[in-house]
N, C-alpha and C positions, 0 to 999 in steps of 0.2 A: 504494500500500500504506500504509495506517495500522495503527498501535499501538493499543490498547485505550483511550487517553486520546485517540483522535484525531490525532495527530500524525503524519507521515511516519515510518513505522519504516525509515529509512535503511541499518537494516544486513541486513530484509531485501531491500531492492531493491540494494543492494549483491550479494547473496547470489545474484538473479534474474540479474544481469548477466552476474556470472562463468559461470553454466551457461549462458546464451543464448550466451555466448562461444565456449565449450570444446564447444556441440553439432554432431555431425558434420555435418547437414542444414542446410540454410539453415535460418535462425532469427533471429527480431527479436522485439526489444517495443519496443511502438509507445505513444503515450501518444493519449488521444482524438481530436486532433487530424492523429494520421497522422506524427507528428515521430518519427523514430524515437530508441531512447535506447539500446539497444543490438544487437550485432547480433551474426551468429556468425560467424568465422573463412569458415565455408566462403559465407557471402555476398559477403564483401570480399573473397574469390579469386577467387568467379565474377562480379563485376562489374568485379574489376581495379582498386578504390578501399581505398583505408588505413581503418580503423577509425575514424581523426582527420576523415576526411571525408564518413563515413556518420553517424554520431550528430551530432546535431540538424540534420537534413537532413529533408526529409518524403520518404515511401516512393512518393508521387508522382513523384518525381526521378529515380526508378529504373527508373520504369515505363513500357513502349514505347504507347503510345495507339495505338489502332486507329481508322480513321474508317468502320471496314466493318458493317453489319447486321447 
């Protein structure tokens, strides 16, 4: 998210966070890269991991791979 001058508008990705947080569904924002930067309460109950241990994790980490066709 940027500001009209370009810059990182901080307060609102601030802002994005706390509702990915507080959303009853799993929920993430993920940045290009797949890392994720935040996540919602009901992700980190249903994987059984702290919120300190999801963000800046990639959402690959979390994912069961299949080797089936």
């Amino acid at each position: 998210m940027t500001s009209p001058n370009g810059r990182p508008d901080t307060a609102a990705l601030v802002h994005l966070q706390r509702a990915v947080q507080q959303a009853a569904s799993v929920t993430m924002l993920l940045d290009p890269d797949g890392t994720i930067i935040s996540a919602s309460d009901a992700f980190t109950r249903l994987l059984g991991h702290p919120l300190e241990g999801v963000v800046g994790a990639r959402l690959s980490r979390f994912a069961k791979h299949s080797m089936e066709l």
